[in-house]
C-alpha positions as CSV (number, residue, x, y, z in Angstrom):
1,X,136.6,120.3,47.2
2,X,135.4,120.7,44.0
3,X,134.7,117.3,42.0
4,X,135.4,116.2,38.6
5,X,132.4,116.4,35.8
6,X,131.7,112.6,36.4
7,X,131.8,113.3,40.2
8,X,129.6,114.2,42.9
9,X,130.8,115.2,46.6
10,X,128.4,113.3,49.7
11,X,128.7,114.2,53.0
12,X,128.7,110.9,54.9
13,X,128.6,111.0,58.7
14,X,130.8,108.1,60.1
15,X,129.4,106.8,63.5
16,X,128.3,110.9,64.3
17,X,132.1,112.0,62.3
18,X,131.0,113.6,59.3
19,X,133.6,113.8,56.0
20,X,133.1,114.9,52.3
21,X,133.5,112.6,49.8
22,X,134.6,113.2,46.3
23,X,132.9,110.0,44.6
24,X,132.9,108.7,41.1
25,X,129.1,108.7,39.4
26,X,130.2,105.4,37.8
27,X,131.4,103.8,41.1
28,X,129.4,101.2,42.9
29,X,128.2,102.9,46.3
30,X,130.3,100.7,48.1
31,X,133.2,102.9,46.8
32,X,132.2,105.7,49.3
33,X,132.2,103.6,51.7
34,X,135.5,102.3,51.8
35,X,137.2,106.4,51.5
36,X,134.6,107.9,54.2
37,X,136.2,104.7,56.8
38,X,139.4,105.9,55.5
39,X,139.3,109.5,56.0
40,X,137.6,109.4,59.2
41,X,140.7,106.8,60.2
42,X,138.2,104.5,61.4
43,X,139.6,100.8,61.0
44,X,138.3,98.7,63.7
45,X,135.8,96.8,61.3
46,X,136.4,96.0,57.5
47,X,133.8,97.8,55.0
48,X,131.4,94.9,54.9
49,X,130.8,95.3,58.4
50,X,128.9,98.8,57.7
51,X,125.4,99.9,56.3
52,X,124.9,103.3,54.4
53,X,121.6,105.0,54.9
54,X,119.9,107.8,53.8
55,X,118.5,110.7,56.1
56,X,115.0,108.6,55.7
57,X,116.9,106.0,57.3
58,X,116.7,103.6,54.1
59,X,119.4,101.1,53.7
60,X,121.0,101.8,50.3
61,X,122.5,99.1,48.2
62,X,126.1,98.9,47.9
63,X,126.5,97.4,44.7
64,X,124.3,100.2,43.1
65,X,126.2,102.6,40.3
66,X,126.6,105.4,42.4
67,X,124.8,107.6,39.4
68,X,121.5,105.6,39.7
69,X,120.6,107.6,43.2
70,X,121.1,110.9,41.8
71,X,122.5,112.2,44.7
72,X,122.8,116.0,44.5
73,X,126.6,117.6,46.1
74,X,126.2,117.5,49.5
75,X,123.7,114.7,50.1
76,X,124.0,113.5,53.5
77,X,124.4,109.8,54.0
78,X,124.8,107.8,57.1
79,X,127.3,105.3,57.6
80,X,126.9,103.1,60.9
81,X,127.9,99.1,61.8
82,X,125.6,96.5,61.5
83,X,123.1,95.3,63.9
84,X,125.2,93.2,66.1
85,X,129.2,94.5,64.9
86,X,131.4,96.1,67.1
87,X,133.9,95.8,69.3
């Protein structure tokens, strides 16, 4: 995949399922969010029902311009349920 110039490609692991990413710098976080659930076909729970973390482990707000983190292509984020979610 190879992202536009105000784009950065994340790898973000969906419950163990990892999938790239293309996202928009100028998107709110939650953005990735919402394509990652769809690409890995996972729709049992609604976006707001999941947490993005980095490989630190550090919950990372979803409202956040996606820009501010200065993620470089590739970054690996981790996107799980909530404490107390599932099915």
């Amino acid at each position: 995949m190879s992202p536009g110039p105000h784009s950065v490609d994340l790898a973000i692991i969906v419950n163990g399922q990892p999938t790239m990413v293309e996202a928009n710098e100028n998107a709110p976080l939650r953005t990735v969010v919402e394509k990652a659930l769809h690409q890995t076909n996972t729709t049992g729970q609604g976006p707001d029902q999941w947490e993005l973390r980095d490989a630190s482990g550090v919950e990372l707000p979803l409202d956040q311009k996606i820009k501010d983190f200065n993620f470089v292509p590739g970054t690996q984020l981790f996107l799980n349920l909530k404490a107390g979610v599932g099915g």
